[in-house]
C-alpha positions as CSV (number, residue, x, y, z in Angstrom):
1,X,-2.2,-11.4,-14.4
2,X,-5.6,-9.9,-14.4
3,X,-5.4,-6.4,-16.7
4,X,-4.3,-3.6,-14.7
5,X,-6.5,-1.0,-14.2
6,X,-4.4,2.3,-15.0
7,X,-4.5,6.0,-12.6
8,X,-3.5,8.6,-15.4
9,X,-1.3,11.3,-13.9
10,X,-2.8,14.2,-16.5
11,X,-5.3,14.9,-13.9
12,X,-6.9,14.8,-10.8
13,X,-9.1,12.4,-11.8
14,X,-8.1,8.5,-11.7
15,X,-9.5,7.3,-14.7
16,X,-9.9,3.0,-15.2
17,X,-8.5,1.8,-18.1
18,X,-7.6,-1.7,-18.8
19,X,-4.6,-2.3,-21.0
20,X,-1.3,-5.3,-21.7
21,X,1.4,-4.9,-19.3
22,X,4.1,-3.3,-21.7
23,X,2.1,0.0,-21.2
24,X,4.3,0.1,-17.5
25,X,8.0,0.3,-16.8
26,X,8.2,-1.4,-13.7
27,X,6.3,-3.3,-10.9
28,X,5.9,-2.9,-7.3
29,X,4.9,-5.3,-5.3
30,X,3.9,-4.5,-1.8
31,X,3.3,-7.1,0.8
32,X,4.4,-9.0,3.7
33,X,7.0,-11.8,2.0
34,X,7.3,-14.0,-1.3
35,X,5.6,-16.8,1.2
36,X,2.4,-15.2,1.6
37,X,1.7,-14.4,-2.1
38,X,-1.6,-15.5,-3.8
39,X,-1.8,-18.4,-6.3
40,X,-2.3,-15.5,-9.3
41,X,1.6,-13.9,-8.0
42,X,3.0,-17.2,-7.6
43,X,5.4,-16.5,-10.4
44,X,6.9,-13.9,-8.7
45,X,8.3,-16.2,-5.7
46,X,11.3,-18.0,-7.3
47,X,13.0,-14.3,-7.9
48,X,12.2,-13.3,-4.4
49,X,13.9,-16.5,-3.0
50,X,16.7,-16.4,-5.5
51,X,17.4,-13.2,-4.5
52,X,16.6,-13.4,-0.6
53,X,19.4,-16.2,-1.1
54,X,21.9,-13.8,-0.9
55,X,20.6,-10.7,0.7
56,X,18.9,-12.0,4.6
57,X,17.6,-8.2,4.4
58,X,14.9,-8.4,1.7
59,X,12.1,-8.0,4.4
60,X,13.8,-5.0,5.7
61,X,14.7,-2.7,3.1
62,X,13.2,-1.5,-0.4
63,X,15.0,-3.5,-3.0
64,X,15.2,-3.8,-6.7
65,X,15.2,-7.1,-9.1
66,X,15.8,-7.4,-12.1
67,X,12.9,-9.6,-13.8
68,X,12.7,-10.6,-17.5
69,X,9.3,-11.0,-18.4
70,X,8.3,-8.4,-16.1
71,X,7.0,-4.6,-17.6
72,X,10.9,-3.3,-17.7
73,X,12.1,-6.3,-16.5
74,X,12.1,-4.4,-12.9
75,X,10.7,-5.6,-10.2
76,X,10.2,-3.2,-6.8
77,X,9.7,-5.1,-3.6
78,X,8.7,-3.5,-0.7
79,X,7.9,-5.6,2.2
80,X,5.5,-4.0,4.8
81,X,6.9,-6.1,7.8
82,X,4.8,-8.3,10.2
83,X,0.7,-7.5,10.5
84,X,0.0,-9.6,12.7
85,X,1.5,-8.0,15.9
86,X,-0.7,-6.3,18.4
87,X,0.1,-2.9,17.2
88,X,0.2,-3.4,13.6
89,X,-2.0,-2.0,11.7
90,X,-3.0,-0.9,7.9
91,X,-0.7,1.5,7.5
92,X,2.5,-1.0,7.2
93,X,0.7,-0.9,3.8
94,X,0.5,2.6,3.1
95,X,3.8,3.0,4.0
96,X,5.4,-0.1,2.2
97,X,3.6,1.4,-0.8
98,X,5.2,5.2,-0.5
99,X,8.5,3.8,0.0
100,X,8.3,1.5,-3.0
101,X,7.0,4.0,-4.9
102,X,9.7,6.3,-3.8
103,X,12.3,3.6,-4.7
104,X,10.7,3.1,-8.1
105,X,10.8,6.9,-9.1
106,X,14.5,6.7,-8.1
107,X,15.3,3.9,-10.0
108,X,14.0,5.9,-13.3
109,X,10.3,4.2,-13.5
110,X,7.3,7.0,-15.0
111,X,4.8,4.1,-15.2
112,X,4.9,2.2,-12.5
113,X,2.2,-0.9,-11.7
114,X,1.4,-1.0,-7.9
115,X,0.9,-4.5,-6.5
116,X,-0.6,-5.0,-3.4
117,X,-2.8,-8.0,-2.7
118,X,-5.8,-8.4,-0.8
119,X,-4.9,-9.7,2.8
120,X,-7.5,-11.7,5.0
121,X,-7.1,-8.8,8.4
122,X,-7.0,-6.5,6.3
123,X,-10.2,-5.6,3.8
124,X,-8.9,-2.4,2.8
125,X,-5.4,-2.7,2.6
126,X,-4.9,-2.7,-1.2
127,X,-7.0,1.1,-1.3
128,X,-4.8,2.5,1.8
129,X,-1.5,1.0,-0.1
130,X,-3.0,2.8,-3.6
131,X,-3.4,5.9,-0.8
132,X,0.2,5.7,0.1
133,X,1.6,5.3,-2.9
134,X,0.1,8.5,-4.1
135,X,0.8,10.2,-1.3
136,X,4.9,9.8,-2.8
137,X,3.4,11.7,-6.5
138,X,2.0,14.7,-4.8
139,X,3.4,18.3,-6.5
140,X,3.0,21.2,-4.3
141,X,0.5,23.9,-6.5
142,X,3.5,26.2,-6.8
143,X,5.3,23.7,-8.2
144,X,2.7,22.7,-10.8
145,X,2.3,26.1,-11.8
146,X,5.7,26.9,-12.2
147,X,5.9,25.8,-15.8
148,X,6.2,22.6,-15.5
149,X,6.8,20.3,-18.4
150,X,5.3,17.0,-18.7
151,X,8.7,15.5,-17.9
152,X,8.9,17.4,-14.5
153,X,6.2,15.4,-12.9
154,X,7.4,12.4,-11.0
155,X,5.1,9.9,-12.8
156,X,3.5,9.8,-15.8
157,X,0.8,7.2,-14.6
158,X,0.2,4.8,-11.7
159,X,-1.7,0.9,-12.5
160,X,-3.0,-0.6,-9.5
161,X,-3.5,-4.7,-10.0
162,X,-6.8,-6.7,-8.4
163,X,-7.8,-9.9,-8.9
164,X,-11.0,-9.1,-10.0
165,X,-12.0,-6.3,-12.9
166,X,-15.2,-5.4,-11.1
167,X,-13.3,-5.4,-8.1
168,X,-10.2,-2.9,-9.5
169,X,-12.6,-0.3,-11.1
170,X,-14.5,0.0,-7.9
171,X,-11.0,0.3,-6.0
172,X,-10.3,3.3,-8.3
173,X,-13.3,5.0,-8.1
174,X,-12.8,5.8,-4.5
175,X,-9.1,6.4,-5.5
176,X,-10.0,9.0,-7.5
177,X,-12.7,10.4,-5.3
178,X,-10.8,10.0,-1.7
179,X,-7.4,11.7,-4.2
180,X,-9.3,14.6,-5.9
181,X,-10.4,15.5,-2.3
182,X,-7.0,15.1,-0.7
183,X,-5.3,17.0,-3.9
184,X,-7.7,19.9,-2.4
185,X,-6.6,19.8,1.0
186,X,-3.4,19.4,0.5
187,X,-3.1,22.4,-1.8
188,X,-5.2,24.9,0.3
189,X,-3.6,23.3,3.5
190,X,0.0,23.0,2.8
191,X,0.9,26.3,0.9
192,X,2.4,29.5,1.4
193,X,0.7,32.5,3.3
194,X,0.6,34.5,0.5
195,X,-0.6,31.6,-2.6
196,X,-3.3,30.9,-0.1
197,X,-4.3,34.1,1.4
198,X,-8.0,34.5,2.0
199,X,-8.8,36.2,-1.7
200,X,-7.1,33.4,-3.3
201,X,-8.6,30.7,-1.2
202,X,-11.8,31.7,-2.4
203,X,-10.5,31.9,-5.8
204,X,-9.4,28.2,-6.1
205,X,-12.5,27.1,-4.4
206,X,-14.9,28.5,-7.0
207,X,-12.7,27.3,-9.8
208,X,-12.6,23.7,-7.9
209,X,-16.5,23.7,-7.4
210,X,-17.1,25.1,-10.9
211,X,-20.2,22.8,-12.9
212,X,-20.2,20.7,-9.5
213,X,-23.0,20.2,-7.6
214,X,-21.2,22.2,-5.0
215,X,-22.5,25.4,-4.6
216,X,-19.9,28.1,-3.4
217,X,-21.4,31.6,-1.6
218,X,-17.5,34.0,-1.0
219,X,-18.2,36.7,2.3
220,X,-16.0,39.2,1.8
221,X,-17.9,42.9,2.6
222,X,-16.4,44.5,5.4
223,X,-19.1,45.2,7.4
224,X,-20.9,42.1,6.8
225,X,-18.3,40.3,8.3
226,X,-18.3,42.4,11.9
227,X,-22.2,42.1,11.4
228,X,-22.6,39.0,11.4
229,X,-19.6,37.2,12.8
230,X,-18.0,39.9,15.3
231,X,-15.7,37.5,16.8
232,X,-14.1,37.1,13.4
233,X,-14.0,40.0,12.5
234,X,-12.0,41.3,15.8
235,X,-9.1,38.7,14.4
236,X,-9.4,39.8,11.0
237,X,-9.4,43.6,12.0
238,X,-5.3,44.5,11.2
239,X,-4.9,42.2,8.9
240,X,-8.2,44.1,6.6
241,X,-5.6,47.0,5.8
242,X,-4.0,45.1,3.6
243,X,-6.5,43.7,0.6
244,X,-4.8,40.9,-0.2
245,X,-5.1,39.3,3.8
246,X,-8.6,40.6,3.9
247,X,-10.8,37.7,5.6
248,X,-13.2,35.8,3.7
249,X,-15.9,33.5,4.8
250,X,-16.7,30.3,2.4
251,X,-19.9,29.0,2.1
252,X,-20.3,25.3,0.6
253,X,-23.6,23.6,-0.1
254,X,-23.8,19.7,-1.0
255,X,-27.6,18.3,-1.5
256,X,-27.7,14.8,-2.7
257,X,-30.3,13.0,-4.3
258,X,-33.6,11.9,-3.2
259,X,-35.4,12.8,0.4
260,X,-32.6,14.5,3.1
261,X,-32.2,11.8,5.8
262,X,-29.2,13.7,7.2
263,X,-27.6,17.1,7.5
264,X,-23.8,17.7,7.9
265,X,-22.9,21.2,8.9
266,X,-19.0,21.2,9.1
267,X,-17.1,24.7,10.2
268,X,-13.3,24.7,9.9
269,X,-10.5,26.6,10.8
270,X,-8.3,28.6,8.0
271,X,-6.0,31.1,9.5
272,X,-3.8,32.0,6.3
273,X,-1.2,32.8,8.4
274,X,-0.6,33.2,12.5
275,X,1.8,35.3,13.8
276,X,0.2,35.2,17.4
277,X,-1.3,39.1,16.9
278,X,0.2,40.9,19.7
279,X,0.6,37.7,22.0
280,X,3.2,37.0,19.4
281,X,5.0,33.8,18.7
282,X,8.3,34.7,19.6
283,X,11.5,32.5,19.7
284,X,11.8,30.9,16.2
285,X,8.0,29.5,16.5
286,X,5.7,30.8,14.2
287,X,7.4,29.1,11.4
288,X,5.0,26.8,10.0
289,X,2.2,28.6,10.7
290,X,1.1,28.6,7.3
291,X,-0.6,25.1,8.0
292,X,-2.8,26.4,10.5
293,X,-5.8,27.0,7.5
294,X,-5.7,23.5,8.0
295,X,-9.3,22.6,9.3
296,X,-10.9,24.4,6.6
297,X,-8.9,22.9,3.9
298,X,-10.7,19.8,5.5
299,X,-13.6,21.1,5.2
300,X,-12.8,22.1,1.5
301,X,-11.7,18.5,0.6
302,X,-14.4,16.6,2.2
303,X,-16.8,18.8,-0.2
304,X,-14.8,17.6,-3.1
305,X,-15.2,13.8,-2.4
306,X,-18.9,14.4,-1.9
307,X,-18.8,16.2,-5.5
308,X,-17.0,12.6,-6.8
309,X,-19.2,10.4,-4.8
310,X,-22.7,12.0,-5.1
311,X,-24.0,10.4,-1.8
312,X,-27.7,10.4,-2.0
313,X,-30.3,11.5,0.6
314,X,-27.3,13.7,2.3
315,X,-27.2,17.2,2.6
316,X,-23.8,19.0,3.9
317,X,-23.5,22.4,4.6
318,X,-19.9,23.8,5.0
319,X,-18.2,27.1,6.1
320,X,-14.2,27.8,6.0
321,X,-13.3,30.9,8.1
322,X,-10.5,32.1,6.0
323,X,-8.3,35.0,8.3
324,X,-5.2,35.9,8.7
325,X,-4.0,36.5,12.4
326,X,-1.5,39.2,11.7
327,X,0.0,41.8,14.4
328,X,-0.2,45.5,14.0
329,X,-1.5,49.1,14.9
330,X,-4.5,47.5,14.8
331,X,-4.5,44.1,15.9
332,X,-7.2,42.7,18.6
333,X,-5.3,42.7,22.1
334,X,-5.8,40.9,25.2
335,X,-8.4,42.4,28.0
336,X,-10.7,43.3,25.1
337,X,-14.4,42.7,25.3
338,X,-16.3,41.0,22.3
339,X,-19.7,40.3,22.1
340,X,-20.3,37.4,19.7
341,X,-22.9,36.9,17.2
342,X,-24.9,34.7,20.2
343,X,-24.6,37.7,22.5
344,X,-22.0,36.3,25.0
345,X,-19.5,39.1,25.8
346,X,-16.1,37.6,25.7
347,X,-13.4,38.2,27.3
348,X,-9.8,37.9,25.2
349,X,-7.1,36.5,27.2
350,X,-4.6,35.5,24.3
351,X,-4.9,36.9,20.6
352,X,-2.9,33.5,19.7
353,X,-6.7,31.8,20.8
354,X,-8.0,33.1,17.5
355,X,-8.9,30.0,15.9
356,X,-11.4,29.6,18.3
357,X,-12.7,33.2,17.6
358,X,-12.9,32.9,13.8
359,X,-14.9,29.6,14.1
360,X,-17.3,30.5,17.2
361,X,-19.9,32.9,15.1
362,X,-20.2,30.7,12.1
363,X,-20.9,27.4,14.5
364,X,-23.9,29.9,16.5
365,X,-24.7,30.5,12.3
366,X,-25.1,26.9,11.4
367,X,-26.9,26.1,15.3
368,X,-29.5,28.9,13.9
369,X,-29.9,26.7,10.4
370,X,-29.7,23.8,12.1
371,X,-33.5,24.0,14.0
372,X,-34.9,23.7,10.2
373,X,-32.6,21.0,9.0
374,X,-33.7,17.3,9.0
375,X,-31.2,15.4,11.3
376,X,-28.7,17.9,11.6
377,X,-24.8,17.3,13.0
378,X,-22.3,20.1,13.6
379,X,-18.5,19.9,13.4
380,X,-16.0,21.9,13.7
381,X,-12.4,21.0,12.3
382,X,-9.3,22.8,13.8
383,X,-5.5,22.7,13.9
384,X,-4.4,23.2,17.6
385,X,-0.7,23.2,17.6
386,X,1.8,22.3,21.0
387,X,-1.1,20.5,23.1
388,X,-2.7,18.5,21.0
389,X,1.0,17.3,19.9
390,X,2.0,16.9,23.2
391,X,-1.2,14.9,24.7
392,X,-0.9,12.2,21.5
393,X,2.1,12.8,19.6
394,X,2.0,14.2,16.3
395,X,1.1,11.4,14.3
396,X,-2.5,11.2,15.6
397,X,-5.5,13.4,15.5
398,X,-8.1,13.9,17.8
399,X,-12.2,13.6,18.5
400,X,-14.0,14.8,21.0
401,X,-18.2,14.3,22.0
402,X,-20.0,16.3,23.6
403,X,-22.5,14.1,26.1
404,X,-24.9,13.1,23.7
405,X,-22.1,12.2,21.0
406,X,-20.6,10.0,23.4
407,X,-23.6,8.2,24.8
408,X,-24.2,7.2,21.3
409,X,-20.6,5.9,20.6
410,X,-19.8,8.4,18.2
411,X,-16.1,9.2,18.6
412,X,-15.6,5.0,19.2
413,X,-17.2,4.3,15.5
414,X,-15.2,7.2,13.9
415,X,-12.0,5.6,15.6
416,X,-12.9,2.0,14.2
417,X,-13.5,3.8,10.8
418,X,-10.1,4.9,10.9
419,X,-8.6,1.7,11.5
420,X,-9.9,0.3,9.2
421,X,-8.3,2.9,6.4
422,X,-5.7,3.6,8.2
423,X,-6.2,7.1,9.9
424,X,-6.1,6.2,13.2
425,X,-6.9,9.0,16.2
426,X,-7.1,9.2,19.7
427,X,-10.7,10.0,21.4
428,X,-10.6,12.4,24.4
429,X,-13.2,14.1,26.4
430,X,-15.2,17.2,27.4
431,X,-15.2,17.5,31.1
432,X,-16.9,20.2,33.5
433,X,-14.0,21.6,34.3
434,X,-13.1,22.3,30.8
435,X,-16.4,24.4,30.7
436,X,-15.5,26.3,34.4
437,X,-12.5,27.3,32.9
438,X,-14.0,29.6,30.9
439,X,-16.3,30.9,32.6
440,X,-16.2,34.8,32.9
441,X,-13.9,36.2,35.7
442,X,-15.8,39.5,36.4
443,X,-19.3,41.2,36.1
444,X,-17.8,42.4,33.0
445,X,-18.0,39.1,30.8
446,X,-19.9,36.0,30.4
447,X,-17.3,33.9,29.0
448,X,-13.0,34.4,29.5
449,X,-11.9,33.2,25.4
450,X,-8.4,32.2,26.8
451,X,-6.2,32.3,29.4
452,X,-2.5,34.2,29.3
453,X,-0.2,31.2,28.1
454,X,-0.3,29.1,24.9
455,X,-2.0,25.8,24.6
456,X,1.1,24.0,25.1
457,X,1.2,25.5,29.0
458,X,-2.0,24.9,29.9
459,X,-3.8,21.9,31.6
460,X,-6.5,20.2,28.9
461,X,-5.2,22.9,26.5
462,X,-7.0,21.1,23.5
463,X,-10.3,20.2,25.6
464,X,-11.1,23.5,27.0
465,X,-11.9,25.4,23.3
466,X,-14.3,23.0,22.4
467,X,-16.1,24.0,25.7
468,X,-15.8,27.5,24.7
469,X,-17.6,27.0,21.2
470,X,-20.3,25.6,22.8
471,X,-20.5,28.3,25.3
472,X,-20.0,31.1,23.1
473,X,-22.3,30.0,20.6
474,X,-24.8,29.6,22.8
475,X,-24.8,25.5,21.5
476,X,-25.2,25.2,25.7
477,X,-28.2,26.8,25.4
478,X,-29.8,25.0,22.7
479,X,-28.5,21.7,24.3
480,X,-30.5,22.0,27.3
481,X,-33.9,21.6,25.5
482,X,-32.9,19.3,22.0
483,X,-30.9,16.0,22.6
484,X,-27.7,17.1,20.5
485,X,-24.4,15.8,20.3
486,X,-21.5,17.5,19.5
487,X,-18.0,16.4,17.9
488,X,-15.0,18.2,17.9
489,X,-11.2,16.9,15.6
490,X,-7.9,18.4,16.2
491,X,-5.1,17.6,13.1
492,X,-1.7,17.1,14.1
493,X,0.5,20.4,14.8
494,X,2.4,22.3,13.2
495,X,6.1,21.3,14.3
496,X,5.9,18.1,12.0
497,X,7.4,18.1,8.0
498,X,5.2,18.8,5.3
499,X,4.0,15.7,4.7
500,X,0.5,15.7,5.1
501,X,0.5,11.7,5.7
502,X,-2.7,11.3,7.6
503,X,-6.4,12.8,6.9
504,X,-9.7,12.3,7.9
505,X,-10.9,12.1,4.5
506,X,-10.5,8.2,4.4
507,X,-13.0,7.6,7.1
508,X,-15.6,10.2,5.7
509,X,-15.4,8.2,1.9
510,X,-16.1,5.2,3.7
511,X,-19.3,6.2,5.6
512,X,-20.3,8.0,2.7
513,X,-20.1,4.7,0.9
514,X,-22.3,3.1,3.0
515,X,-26.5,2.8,3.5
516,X,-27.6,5.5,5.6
517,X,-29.4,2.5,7.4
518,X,-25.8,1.5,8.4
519,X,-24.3,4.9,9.3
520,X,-23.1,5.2,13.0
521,X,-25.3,7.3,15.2
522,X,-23.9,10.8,14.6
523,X,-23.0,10.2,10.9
524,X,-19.8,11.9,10.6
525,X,-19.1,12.3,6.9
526,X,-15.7,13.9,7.1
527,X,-12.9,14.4,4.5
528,X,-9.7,15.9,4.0
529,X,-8.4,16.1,0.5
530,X,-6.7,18.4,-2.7
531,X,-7.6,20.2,-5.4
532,X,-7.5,19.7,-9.0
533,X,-4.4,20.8,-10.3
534,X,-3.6,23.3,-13.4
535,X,-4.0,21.1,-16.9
536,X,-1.0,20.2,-17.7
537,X,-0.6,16.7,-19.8
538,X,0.5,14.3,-17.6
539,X,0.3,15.8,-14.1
540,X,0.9,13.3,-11.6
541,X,-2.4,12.4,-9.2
542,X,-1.4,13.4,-6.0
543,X,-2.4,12.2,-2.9
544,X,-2.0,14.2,0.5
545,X,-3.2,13.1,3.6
546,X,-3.1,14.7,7.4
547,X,-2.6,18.3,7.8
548,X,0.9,18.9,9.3
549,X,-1.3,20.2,12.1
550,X,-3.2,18.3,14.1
551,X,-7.1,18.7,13.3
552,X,-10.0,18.8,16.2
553,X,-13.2,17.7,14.7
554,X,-15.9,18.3,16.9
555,X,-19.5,16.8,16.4
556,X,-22.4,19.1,17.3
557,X,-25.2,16.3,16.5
558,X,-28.5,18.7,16.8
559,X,-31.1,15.8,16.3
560,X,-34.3,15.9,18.6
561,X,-35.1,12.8,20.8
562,X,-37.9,10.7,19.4
């Protein structure tokens, strides 16, 4: 066998070494059957068939052989199933991979070698089983910084096997990059109210940026924040009484190498916690509404692959609106009137509608950047919970265009993307009506922010906010005299387990890989990811994947017509 090429657990960072099988415990080899094997794994046939001899359900369940000659004489097979089928995909690789890995750690293995080889449908199978297989290390922060001792962690290191050398320290390159972002996201996305309240949000993401070439700008004054971003600041208003829920805005700056040839100007969603405000979630449902910070922990991650992968000619401009929605004396109540920073006086129909309040005035703040920008696209990146879930299920995240978007085949290229790396979402649609419904009601607004029933009750309840963005930012406005296209992704809700299985930060560490010659028409660089953990020897490297909530990512692409 070709040397291993080794992911230390100590850190974030998956480091290539290449080293003699004893330094492993155990293998796990991931793929279809012993039949379709390679000539370089033929060796490990005759145990599969000895063993498939006896036991018809090899290709069904995770099993365990013992192999002499094998590192720990243990060998982990985890079959992914048929490919071939008209709704396989990559992920029978990615999930092969976690449950082999999850098998290994239970049969006592800290070192195991993943296994997965290359497959002729499938280019990228062996990075999205590499994926999954960290997605079964990952160590919630509050875990890791509960005094953990080396022992704690579930691995002490992961190898991943290629063919080629060249070919493996490539592979963990973007392992370590698409990981270190996903570590991010995961951590900001995935824990508690209070270990990622607003302050402390903005604490880990200065740490996490720290000798980067990330630059981090924190918001935090007061008054600033009703200056400049009103609508925000009318969520943020009860929850400013207490200091350690006080809002705070986070500014991240990327600029790679070499002349700009395109701008990325992403705006995501972090509401710490949402009770509902005064249009409460009643009835046992606001549990799990700790995820719903989920967009901007996107947004966060995707700036930590591009601190890994130092994309050149690229500039991304970032901005997490991190706000608690809490309910109080002085909460924001329905039949208010806000104007927002574009001048549109809305209208609040539902204070549970404040994602789309917190983001609004720092999308109009990147559309007034964007004019002097060179190729600018604007995104925004939110968790929607109950429609979004009910429209596709809660496996699958969502992208919308706006007219231009689509006319260049935006959301089709960012769905190809993801099949090919196995975060796979549905495309849907902005339609006129979406914009009518928000239209103001009386001489008294321009624009109505919600209607009175959650998302969940109400007809294109994840289409319609992307209309209002656009139409409280005044983005209509701007569109009527510059071609622009405009993209909007919703993450999977909050009513599924912590797992954090799927991300969009696959498909962004692709297209960042590739020439900007090559990039689809609205370049949509977008990444969901983790954060560096606490040093601690041996800390497993963690991967996380899709928010428990399902992520809108919309694409405002502000590029004139030639």
């Amino acid at each position: 066998m070709v040397p291993p090429h080794l992911l230390p657990t100590n850190r974030c960072d998956l480091m290539v070494f290449f080293c003699c099988l004893s330094s492993f415990d155990g293998v796990v080899l991931v793929t279809q059957s012993h039949d379709t094997l390679p000539p370089e794994l033929e060796f490990l046939k005759a145990p599969l068939q000895d063993y498939s001899s006896v036991d018809s359900g090899l290709g069904e369940e995770v099993v365990v052989l013992k192999v002499p000659g094998l590192p720990g004489n243990r060998l982990v097979f985890a079959s992914t199933g048929p490919v071939n089928r008209d709704y396989d995909d990559v992920r029978r690789f990615s999930d092969a991979a976690e449950k082999g890995i999850k098998r290994a750690l239970k049969a006592g293995m800290k070192r195991p070698l993943l296994v997965c080889p290359p497959h002729k449908d499938y280019n990228s199978n062996t990075l999205v089983a590499a994926l999954g297989a960290l997605h079964a290390l990952y160590m919630p922060i509050e875990v890791r910084e509960g005094n953990v001792k080396p022992n704690d962690f579930k691995a002490c290191v992961l190898g991943l096997w290629t063919v080629q050398e060249a070919e493996g320290a490539k592979l963990v390159e973007l392992a370590n990059a698409l990981e270190s972002g996903r570590l991010a996201y995961r951590d900001i996305g995935g824990s508690d109210p209070e270990r990622m309240a607003a302050p402390r949000v903005a604490d880990y993401v200065q740490e996490l940026f720290r000798d980067s070439p990330v630059t981090v700008e924190v918001v935090s004054d007061l008054k600033t924040l009703e200056k400049e971003y009103p609508c925000l600041a009318a969520v943020n208003r009860c929850a400013s009484s207490v200091p350690r829920h006080q809002a705070r805005v986070i500014k991240l700056q990327y600029c790679g190498e070499g002349p700009i040839q395109k701008t990325l100007m992403l705006v995501g969603k972090g509401i710490t916690y949402d009770t509902g405000g005064a249009d409460i979630k009643a009835g046992g449902i606001m549990a799990g509404m700790h995820r719903d910070k989920c967009g901007a922990a996107a947004v966060a991650g995707f700036f930590q692959i591009l601190a890994k992968l130092k994309p050149r000619h690229l500039k991304v401009m970032g901005a997490m609106a991190m706000v608690r929605n809490s309910v109080g004396a002085d909460c924001y109540v329905a039949d208010e009137l806000v104007v927002s920073r574009a001048g549109r006086r809305v209208r609040v129909g539902n204070t549970d509608a404040e994602g789309r309040m917190v983001m609004v005035d720092l999308l109009c703040e990147m559309k007034e950047k964007a004019v002097r920008e060179v190729s600018p696209q604007l995104f925004t990146i939110a968790t929607l919970t109950g429609h979004a879930i009910r429209a596709m299920g809660p496996n699958y995240s969502i992208i919308m265009d706006n007219g231009p978007a689509h006319r260049s085949g935006n959301a089709a290229q960012w769905q190809k993307a993801g099949e090919v790396l196995g975060d796979v979402f549905e495309v849907s649609t902005i339609r006129r009506e979406d914009y009518e419904f928000h239209k103001g009601k009386s001489e008294y607004e321009d624009i109505l922010q919600c209607n009175n029933l959650p998302s969940s009750a109400t007809p294109r309840g994840h289409q319609t906010p992307a209309a209002f963005l656009i139409m409280t930012s005044g983005l209509d406005k701007v569109l009527t005299h510059l071609h622009k296209s405009l993209c909007r992704m919703k993450c999977s809700g909050s009513s599924v387990p912590f797992v954090f299985r799927r991300s969009t930060v696959w498909i962004l560490a692709r297209l960042c890989r590739t020439p900007t010659s090559t990039l689809p028409a609205p370049a949509v660089l977008f990444l969901v990811s983790q954060q560096e953990p606490p040093s601690s020897p041996w800390q497993p490297t963690t991967t996380c994947s899709m928010a428990s909530k399902q992520i809108i990512l919309n694409v405002y692409n502000l590029c004139t017509s030639s």
